[in-house]
Structures are given as structure tokens and as C-alpha cells.
The first five atom37 places (N, CA, C, CB, O) and aatype in JSON, in Angstrom:
{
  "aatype": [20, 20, 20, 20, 20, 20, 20, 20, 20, 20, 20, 20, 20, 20, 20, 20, 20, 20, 20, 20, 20, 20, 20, 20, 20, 20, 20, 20, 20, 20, 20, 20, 20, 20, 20, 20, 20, 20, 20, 20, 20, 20, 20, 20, 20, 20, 20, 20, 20, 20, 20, 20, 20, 20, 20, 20, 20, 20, 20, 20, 20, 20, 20, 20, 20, 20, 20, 20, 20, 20, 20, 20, 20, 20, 20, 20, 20, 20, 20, 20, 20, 20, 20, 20, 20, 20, 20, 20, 20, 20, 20, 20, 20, 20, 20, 20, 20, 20, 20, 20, 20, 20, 20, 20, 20, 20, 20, 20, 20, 20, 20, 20, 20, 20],
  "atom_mask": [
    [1, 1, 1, 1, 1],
    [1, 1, 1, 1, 1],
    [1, 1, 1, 1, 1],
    [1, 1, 1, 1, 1],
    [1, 1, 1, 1, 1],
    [1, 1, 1, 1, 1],
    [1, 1, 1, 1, 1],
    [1, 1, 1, 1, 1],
    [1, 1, 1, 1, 1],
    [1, 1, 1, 1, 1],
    [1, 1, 1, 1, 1],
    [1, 1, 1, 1, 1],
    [1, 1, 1, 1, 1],
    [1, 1, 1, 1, 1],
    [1, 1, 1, 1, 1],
    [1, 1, 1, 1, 1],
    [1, 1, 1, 1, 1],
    [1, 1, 1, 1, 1],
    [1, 1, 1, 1, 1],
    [1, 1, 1, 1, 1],
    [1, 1, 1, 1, 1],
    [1, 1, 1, 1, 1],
    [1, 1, 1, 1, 1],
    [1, 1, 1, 1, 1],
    [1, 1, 1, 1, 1],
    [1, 1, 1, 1, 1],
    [1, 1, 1, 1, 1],
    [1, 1, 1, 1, 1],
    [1, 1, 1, 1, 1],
    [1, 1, 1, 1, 1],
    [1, 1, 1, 1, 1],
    [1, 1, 1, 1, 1],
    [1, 1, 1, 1, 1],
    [1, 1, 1, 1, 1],
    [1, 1, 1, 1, 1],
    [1, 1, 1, 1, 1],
    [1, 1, 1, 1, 1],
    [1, 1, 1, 1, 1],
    [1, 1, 1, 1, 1],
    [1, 1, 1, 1, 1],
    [1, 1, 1, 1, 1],
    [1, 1, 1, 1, 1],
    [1, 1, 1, 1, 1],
    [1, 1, 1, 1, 1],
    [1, 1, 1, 1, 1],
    [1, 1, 1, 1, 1],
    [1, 1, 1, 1, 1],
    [1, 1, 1, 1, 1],
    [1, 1, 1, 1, 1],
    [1, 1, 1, 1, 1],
    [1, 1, 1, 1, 1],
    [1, 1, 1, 1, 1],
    [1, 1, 1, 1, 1],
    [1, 1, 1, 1, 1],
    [1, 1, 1, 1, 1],
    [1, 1, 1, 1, 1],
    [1, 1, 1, 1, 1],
    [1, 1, 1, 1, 1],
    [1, 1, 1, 1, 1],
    [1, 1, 1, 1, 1],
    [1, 1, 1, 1, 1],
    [1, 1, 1, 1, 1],
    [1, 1, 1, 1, 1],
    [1, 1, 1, 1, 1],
    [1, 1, 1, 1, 1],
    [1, 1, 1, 1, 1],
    [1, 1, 1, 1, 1],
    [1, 1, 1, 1, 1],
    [1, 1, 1, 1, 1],
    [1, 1, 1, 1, 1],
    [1, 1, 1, 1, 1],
    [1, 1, 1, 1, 1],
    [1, 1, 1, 1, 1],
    [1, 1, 1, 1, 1],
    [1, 1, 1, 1, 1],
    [1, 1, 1, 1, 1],
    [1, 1, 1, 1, 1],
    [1, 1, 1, 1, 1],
    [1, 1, 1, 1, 1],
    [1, 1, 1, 1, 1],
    [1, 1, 1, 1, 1],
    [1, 1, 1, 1, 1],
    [1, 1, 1, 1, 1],
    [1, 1, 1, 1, 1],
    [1, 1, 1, 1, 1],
    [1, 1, 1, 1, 1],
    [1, 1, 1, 1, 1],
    [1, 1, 1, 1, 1],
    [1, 1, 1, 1, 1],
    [1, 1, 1, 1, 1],
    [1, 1, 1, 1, 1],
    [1, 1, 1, 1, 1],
    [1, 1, 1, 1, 1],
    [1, 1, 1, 1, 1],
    [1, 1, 1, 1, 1],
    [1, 1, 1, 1, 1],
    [1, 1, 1, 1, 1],
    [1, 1, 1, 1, 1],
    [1, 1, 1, 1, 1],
    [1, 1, 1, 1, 1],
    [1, 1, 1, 1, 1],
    [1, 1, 1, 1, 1],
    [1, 1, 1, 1, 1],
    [1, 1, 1, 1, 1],
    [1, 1, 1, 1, 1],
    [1, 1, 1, 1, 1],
    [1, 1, 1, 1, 1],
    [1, 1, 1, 1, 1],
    [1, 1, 1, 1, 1],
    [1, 1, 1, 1, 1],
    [1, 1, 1, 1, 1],
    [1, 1, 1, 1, 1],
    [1, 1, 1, 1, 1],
    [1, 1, 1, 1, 1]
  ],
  "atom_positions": [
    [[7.61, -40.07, -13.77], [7.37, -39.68, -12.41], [6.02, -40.22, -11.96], [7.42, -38.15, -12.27], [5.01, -39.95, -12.61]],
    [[5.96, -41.04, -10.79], [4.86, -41.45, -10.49], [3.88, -40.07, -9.95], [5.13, -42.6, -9.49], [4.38, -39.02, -9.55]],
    [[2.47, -40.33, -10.04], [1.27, -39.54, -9.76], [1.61, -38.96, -8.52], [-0.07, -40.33, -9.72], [1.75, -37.73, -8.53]],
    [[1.76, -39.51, -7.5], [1.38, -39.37, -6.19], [2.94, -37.76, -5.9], [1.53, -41.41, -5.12], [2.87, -36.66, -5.36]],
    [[3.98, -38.43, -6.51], [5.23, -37.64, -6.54], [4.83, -36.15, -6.84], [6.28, -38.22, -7.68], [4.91, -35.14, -6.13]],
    [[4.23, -36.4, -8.49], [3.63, -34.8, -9.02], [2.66, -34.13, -8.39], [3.01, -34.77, -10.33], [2.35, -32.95, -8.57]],
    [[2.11, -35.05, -7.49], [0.72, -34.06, -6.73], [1.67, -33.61, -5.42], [-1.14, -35.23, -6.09], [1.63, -32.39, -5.26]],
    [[2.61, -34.38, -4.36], [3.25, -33.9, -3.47], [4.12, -32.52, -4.13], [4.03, -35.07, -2.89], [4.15, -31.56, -3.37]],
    [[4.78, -32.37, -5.4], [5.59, -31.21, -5.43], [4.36, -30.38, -5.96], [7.06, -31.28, -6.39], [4.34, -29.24, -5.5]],
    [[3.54, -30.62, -6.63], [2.5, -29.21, -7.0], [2.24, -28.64, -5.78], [0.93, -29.53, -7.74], [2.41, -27.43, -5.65]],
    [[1.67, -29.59, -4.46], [1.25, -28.84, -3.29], [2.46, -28.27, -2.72], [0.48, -29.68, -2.25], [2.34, -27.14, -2.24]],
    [[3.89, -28.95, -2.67], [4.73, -27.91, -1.82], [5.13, -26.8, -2.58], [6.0, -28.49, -1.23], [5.77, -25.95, -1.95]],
    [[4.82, -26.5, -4.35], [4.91, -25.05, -4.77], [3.77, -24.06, -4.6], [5.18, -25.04, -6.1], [3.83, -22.86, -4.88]],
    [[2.36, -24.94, -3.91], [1.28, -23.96, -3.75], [1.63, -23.65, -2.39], [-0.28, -24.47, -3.99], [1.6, -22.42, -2.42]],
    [[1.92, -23.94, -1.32], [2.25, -23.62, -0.11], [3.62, -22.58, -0.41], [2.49, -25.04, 0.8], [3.56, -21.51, 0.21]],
    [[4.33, -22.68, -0.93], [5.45, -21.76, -1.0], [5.27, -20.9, -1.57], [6.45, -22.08, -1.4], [6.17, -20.05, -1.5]],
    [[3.8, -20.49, -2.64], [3.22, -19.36, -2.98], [2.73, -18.84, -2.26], [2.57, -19.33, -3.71], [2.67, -17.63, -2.45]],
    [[2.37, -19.15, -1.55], [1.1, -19.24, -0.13], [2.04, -18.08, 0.81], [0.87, -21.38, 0.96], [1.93, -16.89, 1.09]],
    [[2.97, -19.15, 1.1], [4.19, -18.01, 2.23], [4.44, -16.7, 1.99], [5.77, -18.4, 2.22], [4.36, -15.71, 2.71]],
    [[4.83, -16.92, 0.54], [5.33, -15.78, 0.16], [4.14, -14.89, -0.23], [6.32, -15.99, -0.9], [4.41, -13.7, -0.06]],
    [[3.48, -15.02, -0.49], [2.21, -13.8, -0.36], [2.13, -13.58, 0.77], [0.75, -14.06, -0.78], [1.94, -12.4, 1.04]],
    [[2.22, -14.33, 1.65], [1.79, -13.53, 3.22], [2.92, -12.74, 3.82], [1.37, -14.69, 4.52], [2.77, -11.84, 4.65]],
    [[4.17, -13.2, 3.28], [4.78, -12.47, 3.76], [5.2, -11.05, 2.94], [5.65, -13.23, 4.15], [6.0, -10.14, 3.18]],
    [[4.19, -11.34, 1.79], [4.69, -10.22, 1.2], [3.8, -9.13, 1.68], [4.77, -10.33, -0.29], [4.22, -7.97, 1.67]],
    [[2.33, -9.46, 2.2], [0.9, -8.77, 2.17], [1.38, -8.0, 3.96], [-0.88, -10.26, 2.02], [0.91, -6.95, 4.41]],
    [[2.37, -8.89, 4.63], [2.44, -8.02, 6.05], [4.13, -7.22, 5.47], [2.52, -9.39, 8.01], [4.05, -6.05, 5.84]],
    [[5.0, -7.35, 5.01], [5.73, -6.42, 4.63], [5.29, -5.09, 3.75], [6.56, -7.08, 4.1], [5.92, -4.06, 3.5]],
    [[4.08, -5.49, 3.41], [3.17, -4.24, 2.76], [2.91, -3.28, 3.72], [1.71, -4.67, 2.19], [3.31, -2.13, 3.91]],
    [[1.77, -4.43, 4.57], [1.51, -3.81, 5.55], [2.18, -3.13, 6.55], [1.03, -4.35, 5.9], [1.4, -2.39, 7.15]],
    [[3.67, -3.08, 7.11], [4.42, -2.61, 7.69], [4.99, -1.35, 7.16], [5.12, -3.45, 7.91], [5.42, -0.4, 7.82]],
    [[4.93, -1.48, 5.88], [5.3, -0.16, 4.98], [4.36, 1.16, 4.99], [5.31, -0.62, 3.47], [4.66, 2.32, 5.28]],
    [[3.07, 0.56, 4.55], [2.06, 1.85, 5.28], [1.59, 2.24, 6.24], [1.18, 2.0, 5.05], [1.0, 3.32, 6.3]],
    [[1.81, 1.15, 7.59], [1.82, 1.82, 8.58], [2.8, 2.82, 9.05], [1.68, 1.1, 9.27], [2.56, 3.76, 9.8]],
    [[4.0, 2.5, 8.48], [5.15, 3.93, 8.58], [5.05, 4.56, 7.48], [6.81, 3.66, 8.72], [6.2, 4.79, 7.1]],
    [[4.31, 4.98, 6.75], [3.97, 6.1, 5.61], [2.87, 6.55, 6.11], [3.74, 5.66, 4.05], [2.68, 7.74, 5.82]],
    [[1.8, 5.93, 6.96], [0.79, 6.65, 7.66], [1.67, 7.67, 9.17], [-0.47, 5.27, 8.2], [1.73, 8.89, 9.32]],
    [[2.12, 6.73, 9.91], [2.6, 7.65, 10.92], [3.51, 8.77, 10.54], [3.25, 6.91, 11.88], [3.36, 9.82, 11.17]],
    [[4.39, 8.72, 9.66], [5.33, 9.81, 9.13], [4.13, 10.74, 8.21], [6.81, 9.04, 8.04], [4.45, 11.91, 7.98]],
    [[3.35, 10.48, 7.91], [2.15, 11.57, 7.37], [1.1, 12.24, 7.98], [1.43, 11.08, 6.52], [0.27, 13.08, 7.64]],
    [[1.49, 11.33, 9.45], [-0.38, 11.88, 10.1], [-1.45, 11.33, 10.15], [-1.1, 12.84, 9.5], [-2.48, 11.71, 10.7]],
    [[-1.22, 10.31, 9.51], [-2.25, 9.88, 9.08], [-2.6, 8.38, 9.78], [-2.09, 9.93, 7.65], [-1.74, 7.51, 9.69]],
    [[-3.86, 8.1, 10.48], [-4.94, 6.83, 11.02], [-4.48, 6.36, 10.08], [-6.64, 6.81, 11.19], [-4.56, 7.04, 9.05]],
    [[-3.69, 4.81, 9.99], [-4.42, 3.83, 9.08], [-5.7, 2.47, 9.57], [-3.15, 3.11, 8.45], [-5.41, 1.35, 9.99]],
    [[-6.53, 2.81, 9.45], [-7.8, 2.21, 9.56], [-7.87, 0.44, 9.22], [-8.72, 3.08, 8.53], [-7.13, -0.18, 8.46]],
    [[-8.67, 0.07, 9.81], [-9.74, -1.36, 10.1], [-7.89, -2.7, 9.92], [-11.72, -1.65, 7.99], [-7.79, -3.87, 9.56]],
    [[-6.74, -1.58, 10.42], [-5.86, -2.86, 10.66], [-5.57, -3.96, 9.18], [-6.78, -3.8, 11.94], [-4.81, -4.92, 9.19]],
    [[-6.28, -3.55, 8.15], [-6.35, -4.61, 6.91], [-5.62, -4.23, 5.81], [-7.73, -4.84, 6.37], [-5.5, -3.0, 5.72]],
    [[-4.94, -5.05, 4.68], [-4.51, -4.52, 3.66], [-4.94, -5.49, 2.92], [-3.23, -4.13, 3.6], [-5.09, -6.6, 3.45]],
    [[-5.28, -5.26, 1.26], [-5.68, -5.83, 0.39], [-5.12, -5.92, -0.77], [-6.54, -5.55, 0.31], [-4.84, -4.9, -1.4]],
    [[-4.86, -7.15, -1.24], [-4.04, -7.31, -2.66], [-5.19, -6.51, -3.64], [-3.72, -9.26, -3.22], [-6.38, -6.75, -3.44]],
    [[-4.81, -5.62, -4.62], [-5.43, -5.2, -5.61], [-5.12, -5.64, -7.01], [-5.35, -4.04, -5.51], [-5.99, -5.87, -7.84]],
    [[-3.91, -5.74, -7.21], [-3.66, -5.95, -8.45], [-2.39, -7.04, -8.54], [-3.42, -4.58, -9.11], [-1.9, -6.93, -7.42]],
    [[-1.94, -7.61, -8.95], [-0.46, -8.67, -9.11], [0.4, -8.93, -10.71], [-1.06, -10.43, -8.64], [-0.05, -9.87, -11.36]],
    [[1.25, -8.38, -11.16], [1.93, -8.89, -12.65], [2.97, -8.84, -12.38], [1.78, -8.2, -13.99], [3.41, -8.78, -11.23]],
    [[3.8, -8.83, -13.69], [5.1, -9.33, -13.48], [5.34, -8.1, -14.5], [5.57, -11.09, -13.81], [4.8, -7.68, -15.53]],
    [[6.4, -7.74, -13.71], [7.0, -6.16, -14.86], [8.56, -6.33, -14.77], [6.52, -4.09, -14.08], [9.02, -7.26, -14.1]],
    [[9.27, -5.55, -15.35], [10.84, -5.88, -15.76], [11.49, -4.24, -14.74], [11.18, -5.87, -18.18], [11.42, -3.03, -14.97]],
    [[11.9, -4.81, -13.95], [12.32, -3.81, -12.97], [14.02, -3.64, -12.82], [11.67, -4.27, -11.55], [14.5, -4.64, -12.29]],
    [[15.14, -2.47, -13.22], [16.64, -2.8, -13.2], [16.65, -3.71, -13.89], [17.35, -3.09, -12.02], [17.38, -4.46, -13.25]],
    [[16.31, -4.36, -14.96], [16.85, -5.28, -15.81], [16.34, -6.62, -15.33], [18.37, -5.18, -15.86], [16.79, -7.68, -15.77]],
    [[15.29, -6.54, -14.33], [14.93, -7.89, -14.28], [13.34, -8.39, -14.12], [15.69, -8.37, -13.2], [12.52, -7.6, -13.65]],
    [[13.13, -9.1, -14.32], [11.75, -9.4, -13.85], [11.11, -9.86, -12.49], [11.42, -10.24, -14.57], [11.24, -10.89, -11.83]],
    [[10.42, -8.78, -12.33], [10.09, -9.41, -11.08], [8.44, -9.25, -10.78], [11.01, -8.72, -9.9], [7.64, -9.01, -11.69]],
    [[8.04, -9.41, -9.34], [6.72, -9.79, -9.05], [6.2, -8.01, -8.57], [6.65, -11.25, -7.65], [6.87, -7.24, -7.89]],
    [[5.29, -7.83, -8.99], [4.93, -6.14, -8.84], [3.5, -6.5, -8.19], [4.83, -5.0, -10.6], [2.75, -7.12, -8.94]],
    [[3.02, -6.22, -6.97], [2.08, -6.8, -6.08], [1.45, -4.99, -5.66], [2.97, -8.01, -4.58], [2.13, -4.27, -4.94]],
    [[0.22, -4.53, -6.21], [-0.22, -3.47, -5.65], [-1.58, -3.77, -4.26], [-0.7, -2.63, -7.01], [-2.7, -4.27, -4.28]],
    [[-0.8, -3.21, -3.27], [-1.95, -3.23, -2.34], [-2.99, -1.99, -2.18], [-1.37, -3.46, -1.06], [-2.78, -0.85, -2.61]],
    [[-3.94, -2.36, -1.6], [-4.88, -0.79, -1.18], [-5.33, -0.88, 0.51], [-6.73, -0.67, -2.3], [-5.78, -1.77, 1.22]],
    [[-5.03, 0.18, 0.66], [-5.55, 0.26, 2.55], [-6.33, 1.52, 2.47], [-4.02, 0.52, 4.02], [-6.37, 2.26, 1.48]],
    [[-7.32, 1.81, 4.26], [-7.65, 3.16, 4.03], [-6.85, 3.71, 5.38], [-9.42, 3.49, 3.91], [-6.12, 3.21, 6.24]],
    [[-7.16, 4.48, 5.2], [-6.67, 6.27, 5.88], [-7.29, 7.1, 6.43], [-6.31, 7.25, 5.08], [-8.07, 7.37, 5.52]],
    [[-7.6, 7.81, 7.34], [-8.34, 8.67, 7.6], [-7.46, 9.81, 8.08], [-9.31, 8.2, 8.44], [-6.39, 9.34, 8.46]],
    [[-7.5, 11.01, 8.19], [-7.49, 12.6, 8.04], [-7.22, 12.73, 9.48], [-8.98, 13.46, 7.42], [-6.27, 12.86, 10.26]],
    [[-8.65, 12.63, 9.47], [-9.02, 12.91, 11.35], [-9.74, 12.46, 12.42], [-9.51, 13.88, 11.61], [-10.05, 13.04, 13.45]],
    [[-10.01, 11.11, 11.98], [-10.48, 9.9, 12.75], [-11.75, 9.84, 12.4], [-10.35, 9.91, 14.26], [-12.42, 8.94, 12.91]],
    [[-12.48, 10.86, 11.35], [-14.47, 10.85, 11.42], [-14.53, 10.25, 9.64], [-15.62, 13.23, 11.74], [-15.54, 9.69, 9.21]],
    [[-12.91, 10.56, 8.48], [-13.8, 9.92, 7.41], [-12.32, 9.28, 7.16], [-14.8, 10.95, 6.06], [-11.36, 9.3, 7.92]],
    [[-12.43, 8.71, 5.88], [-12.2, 7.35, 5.1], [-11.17, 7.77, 3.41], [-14.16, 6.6, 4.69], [-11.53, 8.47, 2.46]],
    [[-10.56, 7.42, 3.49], [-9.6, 7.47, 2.58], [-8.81, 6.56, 2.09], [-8.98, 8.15, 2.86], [-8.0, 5.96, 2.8]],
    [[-8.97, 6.28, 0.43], [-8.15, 5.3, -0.04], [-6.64, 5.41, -0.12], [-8.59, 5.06, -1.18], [-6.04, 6.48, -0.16]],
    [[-6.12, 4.32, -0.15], [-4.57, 4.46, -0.65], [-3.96, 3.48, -0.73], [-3.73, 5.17, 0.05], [-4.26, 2.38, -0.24]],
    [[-2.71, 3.86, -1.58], [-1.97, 2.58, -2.08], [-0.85, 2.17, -1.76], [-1.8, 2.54, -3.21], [-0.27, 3.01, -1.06]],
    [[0.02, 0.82, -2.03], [1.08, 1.06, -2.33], [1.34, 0.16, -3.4], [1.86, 1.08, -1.33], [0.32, -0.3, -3.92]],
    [[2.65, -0.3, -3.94], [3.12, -1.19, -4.24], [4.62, -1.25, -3.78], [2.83, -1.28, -5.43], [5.34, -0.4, -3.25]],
    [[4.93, -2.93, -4.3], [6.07, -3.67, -4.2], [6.69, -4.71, -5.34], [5.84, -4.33, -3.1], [6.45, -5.87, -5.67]],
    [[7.42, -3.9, -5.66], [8.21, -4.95, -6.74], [9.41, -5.95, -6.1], [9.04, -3.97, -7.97], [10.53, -5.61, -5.74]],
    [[8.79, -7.32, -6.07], [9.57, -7.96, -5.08], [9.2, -8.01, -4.31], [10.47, -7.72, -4.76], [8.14, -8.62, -4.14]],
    [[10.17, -7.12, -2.94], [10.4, -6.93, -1.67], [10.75, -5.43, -1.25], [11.4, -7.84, -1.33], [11.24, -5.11, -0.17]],
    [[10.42, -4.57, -2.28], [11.06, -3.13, -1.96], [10.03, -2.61, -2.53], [12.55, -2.62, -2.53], [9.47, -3.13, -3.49]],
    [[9.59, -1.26, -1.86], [8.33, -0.84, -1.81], [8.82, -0.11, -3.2], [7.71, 0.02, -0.36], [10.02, -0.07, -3.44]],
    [[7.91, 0.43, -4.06], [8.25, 0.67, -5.25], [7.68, 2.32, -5.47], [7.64, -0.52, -6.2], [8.41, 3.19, -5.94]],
    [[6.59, 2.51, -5.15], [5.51, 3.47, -4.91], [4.56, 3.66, -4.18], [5.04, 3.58, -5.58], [4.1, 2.52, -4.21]],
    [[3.69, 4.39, -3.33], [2.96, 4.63, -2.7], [2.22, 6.09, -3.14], [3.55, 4.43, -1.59], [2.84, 7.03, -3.65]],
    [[0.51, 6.09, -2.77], [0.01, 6.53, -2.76], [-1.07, 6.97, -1.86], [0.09, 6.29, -3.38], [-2.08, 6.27, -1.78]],
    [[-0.92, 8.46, -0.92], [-1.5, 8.48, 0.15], [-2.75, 9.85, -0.62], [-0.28, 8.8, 1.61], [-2.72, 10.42, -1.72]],
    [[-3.95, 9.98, 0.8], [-4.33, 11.21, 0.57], [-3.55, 12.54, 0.07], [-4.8, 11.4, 1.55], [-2.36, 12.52, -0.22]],
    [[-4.27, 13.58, 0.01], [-3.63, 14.76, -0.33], [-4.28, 15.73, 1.17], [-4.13, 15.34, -2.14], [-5.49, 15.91, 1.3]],
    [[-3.57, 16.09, 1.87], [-4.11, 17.1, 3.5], [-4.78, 18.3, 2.5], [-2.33, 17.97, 4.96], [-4.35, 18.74, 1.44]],
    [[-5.65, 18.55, 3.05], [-5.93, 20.25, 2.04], [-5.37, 20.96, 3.21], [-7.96, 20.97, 1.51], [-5.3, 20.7, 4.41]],
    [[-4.9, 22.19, 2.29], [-4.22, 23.03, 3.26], [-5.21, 23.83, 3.76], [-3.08, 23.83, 2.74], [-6.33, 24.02, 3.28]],
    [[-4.64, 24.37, 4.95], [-5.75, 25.44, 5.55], [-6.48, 26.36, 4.36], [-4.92, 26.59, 6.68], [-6.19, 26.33, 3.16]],
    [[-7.35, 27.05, 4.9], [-7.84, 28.26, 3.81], [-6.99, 29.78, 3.96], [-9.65, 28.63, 4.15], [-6.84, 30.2, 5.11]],
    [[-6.65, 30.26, 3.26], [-6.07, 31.88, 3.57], [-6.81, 32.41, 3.53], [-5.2, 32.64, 2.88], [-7.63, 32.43, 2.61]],
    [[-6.82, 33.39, 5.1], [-7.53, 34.37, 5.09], [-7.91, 35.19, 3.82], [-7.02, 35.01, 5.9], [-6.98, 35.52, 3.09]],
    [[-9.06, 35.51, 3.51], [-9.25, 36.73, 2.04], [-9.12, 37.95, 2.19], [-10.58, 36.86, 1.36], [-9.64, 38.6, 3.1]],
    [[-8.32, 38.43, 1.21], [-8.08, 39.29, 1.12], [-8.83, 40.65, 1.7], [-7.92, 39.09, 0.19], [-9.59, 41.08, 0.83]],
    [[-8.84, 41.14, 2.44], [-9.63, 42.33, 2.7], [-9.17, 43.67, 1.86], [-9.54, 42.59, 4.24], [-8.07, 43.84, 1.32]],
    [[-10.3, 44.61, 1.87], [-9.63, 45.72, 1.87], [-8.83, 46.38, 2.38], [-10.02, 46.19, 1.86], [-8.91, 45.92, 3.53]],
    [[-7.7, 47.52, 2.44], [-7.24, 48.01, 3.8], [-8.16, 48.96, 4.17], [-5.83, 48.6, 3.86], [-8.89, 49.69, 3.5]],
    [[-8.02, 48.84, 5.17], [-8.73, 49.81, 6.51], [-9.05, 51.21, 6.22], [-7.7, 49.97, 7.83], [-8.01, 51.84, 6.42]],
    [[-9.92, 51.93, 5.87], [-9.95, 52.99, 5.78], [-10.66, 53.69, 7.11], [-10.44, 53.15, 4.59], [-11.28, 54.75, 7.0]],
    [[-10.52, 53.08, 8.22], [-10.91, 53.97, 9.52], [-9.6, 55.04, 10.15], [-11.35, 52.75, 10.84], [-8.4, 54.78, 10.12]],
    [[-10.06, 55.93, 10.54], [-9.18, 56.8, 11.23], [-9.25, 57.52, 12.29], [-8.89, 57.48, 10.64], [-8.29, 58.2, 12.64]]
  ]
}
């Protein structure tokens, strides 16, 4: 195979890596923005970030396991991490804040006025 041949197909498999990360990084991204709105939850600064990337054996097959991280916020004043991943093309797991629940009132004594 001449030189010039092997450098044209190396670049059209780096560009077709290329695609497919981006399209994998906004199908991410589309995923936690509907795990934020179905939770309540701001997802913040519009960005998602590859965190981690391997290859794991998923239903009997191998595939590409791509973990992203975004943040979150509560109630628009702080900042919260969270995750997801995608094996493939199908969201695999996600990981959001935890809401704290209100506080319960404490216990009082009962009333001993009369």
C-alpha cells in the first residue's frame, strides 16, 4: 500500500472517531437534560464532560462505555456534581444529587395547658 493511501485512511478513521464522540457527548447531553427536568433539577454552564472511556462486555457484547460528568444545582445559588453513562448509545446509568428532605417538625411534648 502506498504511503500517501495509509495516511488518507488513518485520517478518515480519526474523523469518524471524531463524529462519533460528538455525537455521542450531545446524546449524553440530551439525556441529562431530561433527567434534570424530570428531577427538578438546573442543569448548569450548558456543558458536559467526558470523564472516563473503556470498553466493557455488555448482553454478551463488547461495547464502548463513555462516562460523562455535568453539574446541577438544587436551587439556582449552589453546584452539584453528576453523572451519567452510556454503553454505546443507551444510557446505562446515571447519577444525580440526593434533594434532602424537609426537616420534621420535633417532637414536642403534649400540651399540658388547660
Amino acid at each position: 500500500m502506498d504511503g500517501s493511501l495509509i495516511g488518507l485512511l488513518l485520517a478518515g478513521i480519526a474523523v469518524a472517531l471524531w463524529l462519533d464522540a460528538l455525537a455521542a457527548r450531545e446524546l449524553a447531553g440530551m439525556h441529562s437534560r431530561r433527567l434534570c427536568a424530570g428531577s427538578g433539577l438546573q442543569w448548569l454552564d450548558q456543558s458536559i464532560a467526558l470523564q472516563r472511556m473503556q470498553v466493557v462486555r455488555a448482553g454478551g457484547r463488547l461495547v464502548l462505555r463513555r462516562q460523562y460528568r455535568f453539574e446541577v444545582s438544587l436551587n439556582g445559588s449552589d453546584r452539584h456534581r453528576a453523572s451519567i453513562s452510556l454503553h454505546g448509545r443507551r444510557m446505562a446509568s446515571y447519577m444525580l444529587p440526593a434533594r434532602e428532605m424537609p426537616e420534621a417538625e420535633p417532637a414536642g411534648r403534649p400540651s399540658t395547658s388547660t
